[in-house]
N, C-alpha and C positions, 0 to 999 in steps of 0.2 A: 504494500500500500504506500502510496504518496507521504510524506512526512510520519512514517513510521516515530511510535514514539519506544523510547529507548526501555522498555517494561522489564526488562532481569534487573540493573540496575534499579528501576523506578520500586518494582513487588517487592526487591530484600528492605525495605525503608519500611514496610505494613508485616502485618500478619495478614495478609490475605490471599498466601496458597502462590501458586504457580499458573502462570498465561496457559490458558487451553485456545481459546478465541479471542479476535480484538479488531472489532469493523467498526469506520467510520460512521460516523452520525450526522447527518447530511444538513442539518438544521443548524444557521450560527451565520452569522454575515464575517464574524470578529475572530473568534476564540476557535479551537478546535476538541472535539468529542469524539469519544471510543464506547463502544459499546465492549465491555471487557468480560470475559467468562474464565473464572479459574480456579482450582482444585476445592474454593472453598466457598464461593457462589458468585454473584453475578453485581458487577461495577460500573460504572459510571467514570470515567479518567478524563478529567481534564485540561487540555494543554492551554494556559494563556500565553496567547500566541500575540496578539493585539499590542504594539509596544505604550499604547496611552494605556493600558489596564494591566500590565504584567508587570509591577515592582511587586515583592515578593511582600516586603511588609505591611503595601496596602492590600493586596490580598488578604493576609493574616489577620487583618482589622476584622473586612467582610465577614471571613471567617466565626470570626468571635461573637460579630454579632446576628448573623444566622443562627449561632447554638442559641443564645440570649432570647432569641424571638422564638423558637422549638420549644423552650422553657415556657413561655407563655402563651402555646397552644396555636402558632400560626407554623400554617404546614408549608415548611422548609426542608429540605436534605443537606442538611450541615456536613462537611467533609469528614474523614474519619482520620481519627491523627496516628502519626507514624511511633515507631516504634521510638524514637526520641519525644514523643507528645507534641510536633509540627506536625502543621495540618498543610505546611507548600511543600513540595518538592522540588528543589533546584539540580536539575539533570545536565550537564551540559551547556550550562549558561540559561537554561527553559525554566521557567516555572511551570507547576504541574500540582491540581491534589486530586485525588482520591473520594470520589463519594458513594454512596449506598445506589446500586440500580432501583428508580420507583417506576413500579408498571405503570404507564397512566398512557392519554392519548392527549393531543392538543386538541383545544375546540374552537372555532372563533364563533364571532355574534350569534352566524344563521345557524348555529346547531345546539344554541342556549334556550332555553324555555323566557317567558317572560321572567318568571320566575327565580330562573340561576341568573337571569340578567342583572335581576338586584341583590341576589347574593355574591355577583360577581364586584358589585359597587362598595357593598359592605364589608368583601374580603378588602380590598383595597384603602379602604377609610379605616378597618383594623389595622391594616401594616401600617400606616399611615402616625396613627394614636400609638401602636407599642412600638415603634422605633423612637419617639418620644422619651419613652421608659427606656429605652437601653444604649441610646447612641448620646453622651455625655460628653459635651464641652469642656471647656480647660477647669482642672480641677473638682472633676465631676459635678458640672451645675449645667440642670440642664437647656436645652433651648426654651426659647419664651414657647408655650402650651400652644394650642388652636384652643378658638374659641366654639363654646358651645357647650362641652361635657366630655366625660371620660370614658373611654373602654375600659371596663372590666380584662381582669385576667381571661384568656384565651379569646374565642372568636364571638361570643356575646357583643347584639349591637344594644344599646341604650334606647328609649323614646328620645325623640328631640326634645333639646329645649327648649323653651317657650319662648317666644317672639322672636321669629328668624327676622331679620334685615328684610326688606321686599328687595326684592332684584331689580336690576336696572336696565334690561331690557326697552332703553326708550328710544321711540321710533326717532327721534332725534339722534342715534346715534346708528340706526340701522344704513350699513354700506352704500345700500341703494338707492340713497337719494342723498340731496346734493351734491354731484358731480366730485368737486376737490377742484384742485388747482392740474394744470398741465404740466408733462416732463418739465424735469428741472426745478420745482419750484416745489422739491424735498424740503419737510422740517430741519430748522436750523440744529446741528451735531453730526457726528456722524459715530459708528460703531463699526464693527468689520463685518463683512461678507457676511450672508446667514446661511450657515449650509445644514446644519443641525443643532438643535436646541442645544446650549451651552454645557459643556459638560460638568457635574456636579464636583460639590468640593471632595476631594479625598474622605472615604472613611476613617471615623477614630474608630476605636476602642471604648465600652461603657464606661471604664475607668484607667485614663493613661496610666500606661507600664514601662512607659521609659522617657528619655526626656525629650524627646523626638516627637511623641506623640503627646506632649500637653499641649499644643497651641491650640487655639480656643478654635474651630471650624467658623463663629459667627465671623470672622473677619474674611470669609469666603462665601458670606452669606450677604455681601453687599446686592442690593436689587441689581438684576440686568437691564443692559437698555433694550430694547427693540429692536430690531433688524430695519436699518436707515436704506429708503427704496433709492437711494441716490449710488448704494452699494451694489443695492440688485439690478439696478439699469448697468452698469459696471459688467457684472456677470454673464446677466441676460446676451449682451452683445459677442462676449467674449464666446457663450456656449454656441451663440447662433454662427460662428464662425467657424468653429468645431464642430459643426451639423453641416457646411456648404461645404467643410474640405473633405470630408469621409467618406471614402470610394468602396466601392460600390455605395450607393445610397438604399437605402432601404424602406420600410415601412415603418422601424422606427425612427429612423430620423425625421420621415415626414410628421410621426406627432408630435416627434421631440420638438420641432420645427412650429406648427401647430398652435402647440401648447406655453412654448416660449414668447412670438407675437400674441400670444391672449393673455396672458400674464404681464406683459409688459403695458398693456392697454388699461387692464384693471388696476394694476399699482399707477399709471399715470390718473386715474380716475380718482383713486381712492388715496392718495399720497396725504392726505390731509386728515386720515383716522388713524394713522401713527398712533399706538399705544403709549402709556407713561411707562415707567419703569415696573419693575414684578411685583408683585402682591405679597402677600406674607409667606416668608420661608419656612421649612423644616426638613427633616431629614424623608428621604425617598429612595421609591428601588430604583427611579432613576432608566430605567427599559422594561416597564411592564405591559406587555401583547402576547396575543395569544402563542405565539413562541415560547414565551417564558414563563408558562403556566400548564403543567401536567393535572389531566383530572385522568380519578379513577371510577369509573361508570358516574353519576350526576356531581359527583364529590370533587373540588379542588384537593390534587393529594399533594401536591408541592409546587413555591414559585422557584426556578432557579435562576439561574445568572446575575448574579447581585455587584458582576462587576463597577458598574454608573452608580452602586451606594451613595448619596451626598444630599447634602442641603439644595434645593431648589424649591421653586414654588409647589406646594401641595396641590392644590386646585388645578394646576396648571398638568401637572401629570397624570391627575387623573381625565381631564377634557382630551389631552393627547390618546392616553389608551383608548378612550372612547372612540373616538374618531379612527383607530387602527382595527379594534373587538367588530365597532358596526359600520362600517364602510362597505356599500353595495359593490358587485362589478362595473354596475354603472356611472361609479362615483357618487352617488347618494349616502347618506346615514338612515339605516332606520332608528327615528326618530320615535317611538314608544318603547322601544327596548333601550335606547338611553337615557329616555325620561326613568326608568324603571333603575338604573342601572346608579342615576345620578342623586335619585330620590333619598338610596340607600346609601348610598356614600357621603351625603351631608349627614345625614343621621348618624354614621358610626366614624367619622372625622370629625363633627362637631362644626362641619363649614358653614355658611351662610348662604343663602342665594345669588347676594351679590357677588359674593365671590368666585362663585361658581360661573357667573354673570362677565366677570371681567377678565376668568382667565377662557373665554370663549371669545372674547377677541382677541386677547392674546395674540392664543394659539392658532385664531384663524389668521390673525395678519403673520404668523410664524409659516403660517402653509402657503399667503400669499410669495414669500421671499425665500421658501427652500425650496432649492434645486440639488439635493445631496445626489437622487439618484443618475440624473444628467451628469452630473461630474465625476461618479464613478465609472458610469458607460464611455462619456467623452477623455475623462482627463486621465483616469487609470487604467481603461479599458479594461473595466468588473464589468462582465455584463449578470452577476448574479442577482441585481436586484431589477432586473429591465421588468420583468413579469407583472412586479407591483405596479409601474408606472402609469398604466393605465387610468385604473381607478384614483390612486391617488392624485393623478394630476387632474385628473376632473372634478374631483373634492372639491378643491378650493374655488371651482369655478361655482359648482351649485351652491356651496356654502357660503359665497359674498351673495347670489341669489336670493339665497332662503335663509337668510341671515338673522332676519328677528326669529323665525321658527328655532332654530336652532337652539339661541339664547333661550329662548322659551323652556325648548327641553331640558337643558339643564338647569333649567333656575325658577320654574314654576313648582 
């Protein structure tokens, strides 16, 4: 197999038997998976491969705080530590750990009931409330709370609390009217390119264990700006020329092509609903989709990949999954399965409507100005994420369309 990992070396480090089998695991844009089978039962191995997520000590955080959050009933598969009590394995310059094989199957939106749609809101607004409890700033204190109420130990959601905020949903601020100003007459600042949502601060530890890991995370919990469309006309151009010179042409470049003059049309329309800076932070898993969530028959049995662990906006990560869980073929959301989805997740986060409210522009003007997967097809020539581009890129067209519905769903 292709990047074979180095396993004699890697299994003397565990008590876990001798390699019988070891096939790739086809799922992962980033990091690289083994499906492992060996004398003493069946593994999980995997390599960070990704050089923004493979330092070995912020692994070890992750780590730590996966066991931390298994203790309090959210379904994890914490690594298993090595015969020294490390849970990385550094092979050959590689980080590597070891975790439990869990039978489960991915699911996304259309194969959730209305039903697990809001237990899928409420699994998320738990992790949400107990990484609270276990991811601990400088000198173990911990970040400022959300507001609203607390989760209970394990996956119990709370009633809301009383008087949610009304949401802000006002047709005053819906995309589709008033024009905005023409190219060029971007909000004054500028920030860099937006190719994908910022990445989060580095994980701590619940309780720094060395002196390396006490600096407080809130100092990387400064609000972010917004993706400045003065950037993305910058880009736009730059991709649409990487789309004229690519020989043979094809039918993806004709959407990519497409899809880049209609987005350059909309940000020239809408340049003037530029969001303010991010909403309230806390600690997040930072990549949760249906990728990164194993169920076993109706049951969430574990999230994995907890490498993007960090402070970013709450609100803000859960609207992103949404829009990844129920996004049509056709680029639509079904919208009563994230009403369902979103209902549940203010209730077991403790968020507000408004807030729910503001990180749905946000992240819609975050879908107006990302072009990640164009630039993996054009500038790395990855064509592993061409397949999403479809849908995705017609999100953001129906979504500046249907713009109050949307707000609606999450914040009614």
């Amino acid at each position: 197999m292709l990047h074979a990992p180095p396993l004699g070396a890697l299994l003397r480090r565990y008590a876990a038997g001798t390699a019988l089998t070891c096939e790739p695991v086809d799922e992962g844009l980033l990091n690289r998976g083994y499906r492992l089978r060996t004398t003493r039962g069946r593994y999980f191995l995997k390599h960070h491969f990704d050089p923004d997520t493979a330092d070995p000590a912020s692994i070890a955080r992750q780590h730590r705080a996966t066991e931390r959050l298994a203790d309090l009933g959210v379904p994890v598969a914490p690594p298993l530590p090595g015969h020294d009590g490390r849970t990385v394995a550094v092979v050959g310059g590689h980080a590597y750990a070891l975790h439990p094989w869990i039978d489960g199957r991915h699911r996304h939106g259309a194969q959730l009931t209305p039903g697990q749609c809001g237990r899928l809101g409420a699994l998320l607004g738990v992790v949400h409330a107990s990484l609270e409890q276990v991811m601990r700033a400088a000198h173990g204190e911990l970040l400022p709370p959300a507001r609203g109420g607390h989760v209970p130990r394990g996956l119990g959601v709370n009633a809301p609390a009383g008087g949610e905020t009304p949401p802000t949903c006002d047709p005053r601020r819906d995309p589709r009217r008033d024009p905005g100003p023409t190219r060029g007459h971007a909000p004054e600042g500028r920030s860099a390119p937006s190719e994908r949502p910022a990445r989060a601060a580095a994980a701590a530890p619940a309780e720094p264990t060395t002196a390396a890991e006490r600096t407080s995370p809130v100092e990387a919990a400064v609000p972010a700006a917004s993706p400045d469309p003065a950037d993305t006309f910058v880009l736009i151009e730059d991709l649409l020329a990487r789309v004229r010179r690519h020989r043979p042409a094809d039918s993806f470049d004709e959407l990519a092509r497409h899809r880049l003059l209609e987005r350059r049309t909309l940000l020239e329309r809408h340049a003037d609903r530029r969001p303010p800076h991010s909403g309230p932070v806390g600690w997040v898993h930072g990549d949760f989709h249906p990728f990164n969530l194993l169920y076993r028959g109706d049951a969430p049995a574990a999230i994995v990949d907890w490498d993007r662990l960090g402070v970013q906006p709450r609100a803000e990560e859960a609207v992103r999954a949404a829009a990844i869980f129920f996004v049509r073929p056709d680029g639509t959301l079904d919208l009563p399965k994230a009403r369902q989805y979103a209902r549940a997740y203010r209730r077991a986060a403790g968020a507000t409507p408004s807030e729910l409210a503001a990180a749905v522009h946000r992240v819609w003007w975050e879908r107006l100005n990302d072009f990640w997967m164009l630039r993996w097809h054009y500038e790395r020539g990855d064509t592993r994420a061409d397949s999403q581009f479809p849908a995705a890129s017609a999100l953001a067209v129906w979504w500046t369309r249907d713009y109050e519905a949307v707000c609606g769903a999450f914040a009614d």
